[in-house]
N, C-alpha and C positions, 0 to 999 in steps of 0.2 A: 504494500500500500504506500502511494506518493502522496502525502497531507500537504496541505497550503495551510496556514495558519488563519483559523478562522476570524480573531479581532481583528487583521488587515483588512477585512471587508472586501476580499477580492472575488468575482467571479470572472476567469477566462472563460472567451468564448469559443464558440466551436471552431473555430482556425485555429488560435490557439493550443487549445487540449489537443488536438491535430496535431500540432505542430512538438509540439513533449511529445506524445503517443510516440510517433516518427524517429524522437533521436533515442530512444529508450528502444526500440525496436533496432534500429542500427547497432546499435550495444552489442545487443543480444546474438545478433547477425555475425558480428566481426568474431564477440568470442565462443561462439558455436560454429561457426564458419560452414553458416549457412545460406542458402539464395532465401530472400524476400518472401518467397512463393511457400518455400517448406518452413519457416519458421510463422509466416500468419496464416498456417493451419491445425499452430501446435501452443496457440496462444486463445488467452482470453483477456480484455482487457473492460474494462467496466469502469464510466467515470460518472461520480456522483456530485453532481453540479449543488447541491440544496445547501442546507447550513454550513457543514464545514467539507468546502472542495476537494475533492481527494479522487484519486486515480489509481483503480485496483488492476494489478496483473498476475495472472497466472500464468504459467508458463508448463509445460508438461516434458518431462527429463527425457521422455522417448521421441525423440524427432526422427522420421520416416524410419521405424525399426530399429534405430541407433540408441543407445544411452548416451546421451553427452554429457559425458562426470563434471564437465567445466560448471554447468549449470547448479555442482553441490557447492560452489568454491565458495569462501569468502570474497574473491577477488573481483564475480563479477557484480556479486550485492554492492560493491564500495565502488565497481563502476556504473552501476545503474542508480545509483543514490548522486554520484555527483553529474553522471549527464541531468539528470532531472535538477539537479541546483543550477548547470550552467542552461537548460534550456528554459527555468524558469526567470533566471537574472536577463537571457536573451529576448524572453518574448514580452514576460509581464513589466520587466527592468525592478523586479524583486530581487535583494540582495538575502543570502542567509543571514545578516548583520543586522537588517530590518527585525526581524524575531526576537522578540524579548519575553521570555516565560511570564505568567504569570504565579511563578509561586517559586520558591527558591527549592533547588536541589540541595535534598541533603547529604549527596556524595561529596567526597571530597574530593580536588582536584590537586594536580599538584602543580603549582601557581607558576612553573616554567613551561609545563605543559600549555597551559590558559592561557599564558600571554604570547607564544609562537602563534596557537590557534588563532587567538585573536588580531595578532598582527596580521597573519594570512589573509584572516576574512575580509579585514580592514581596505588590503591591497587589492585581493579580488573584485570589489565594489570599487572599487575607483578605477578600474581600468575599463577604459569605452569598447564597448564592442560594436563593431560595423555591422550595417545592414547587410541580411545574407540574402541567396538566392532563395527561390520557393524550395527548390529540392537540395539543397545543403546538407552533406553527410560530414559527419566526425570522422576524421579519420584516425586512426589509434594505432599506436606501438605499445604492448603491454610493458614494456621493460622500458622502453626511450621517455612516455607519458613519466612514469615514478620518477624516473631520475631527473627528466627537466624539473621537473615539477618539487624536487627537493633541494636542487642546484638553485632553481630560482629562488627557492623561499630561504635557504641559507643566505642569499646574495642580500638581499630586501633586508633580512634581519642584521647582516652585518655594516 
């Protein structure tokens, strides 16, 4: 399930929700290394526009006869959690930084932790993203993505 924070008061519209649905399906595509065709017939997707917006996907681990183990990983949950943040910052220009609980967590963090996270989010949201085309795909290296993406945040931080 992909949640929108209900006190933002947001509803996307159907282009929109369209347009998530599409890079969450790409996702899925590249790390099942699938065509279009055999993975949206191995999906279910359900978007609940009413009080709090959220967009539900099923997925089914058996695509044409195959088990594809990728689908048990962690790896692609933390890819399909942040294409859904960047195609939410892209469409709606909803930042994860915008989100502020309403009630304090009583875990504990540990305050170098928090403030890297935080500096990330921080940076995320300040950077413009350009207008794309209608059919715009993510393109993704599993191993090049992590490491720019650690090199840059070291780089920012120092």
């Amino acid at each position: 399930m992909f949640t929108l924070p209900e006190r933002l008061g947001i509803n996307p519209t159907k282009a929109e929700w369209s347009y998530i649905t599409k890079e969450l399906i790409n996702t899925l595509m590249f790390f099942t290394n699938t065509s279009k065709e055999e993975i949206t017939k191995h999906i279910f997707v359900n978007i609940n526009d009413e009080k709090n917006p959220h967009l539900n996907l099923v997925v089914s681990k058996i695509i044409s006869g195959n088990v594809k183990t990728e689908l048990q990983k962690k790896s692609i949950i933390t890819a399909l959690k942040k294409t859904f943040n960047y195609a939410v910052l892209n469409s709606l220009k909803i930042s994860p930084s915008d989100y502020q609980p309403q009630t304090k967590r009583s875990k504990r963090y540990n305050s170098d932790y928090y403030q890297k996270n935080n500096l990330f989010i921080n940076h995320i949201s300040r950077i413009e993203i350009p207008e794309l085309e209608p059919e715009y795909k993510l393109n993704y290296s599993k191993k090049a993505t992590v490491n720019k993406a650690k090199l840059n945040s070291r780089r920012e931080l120092n």
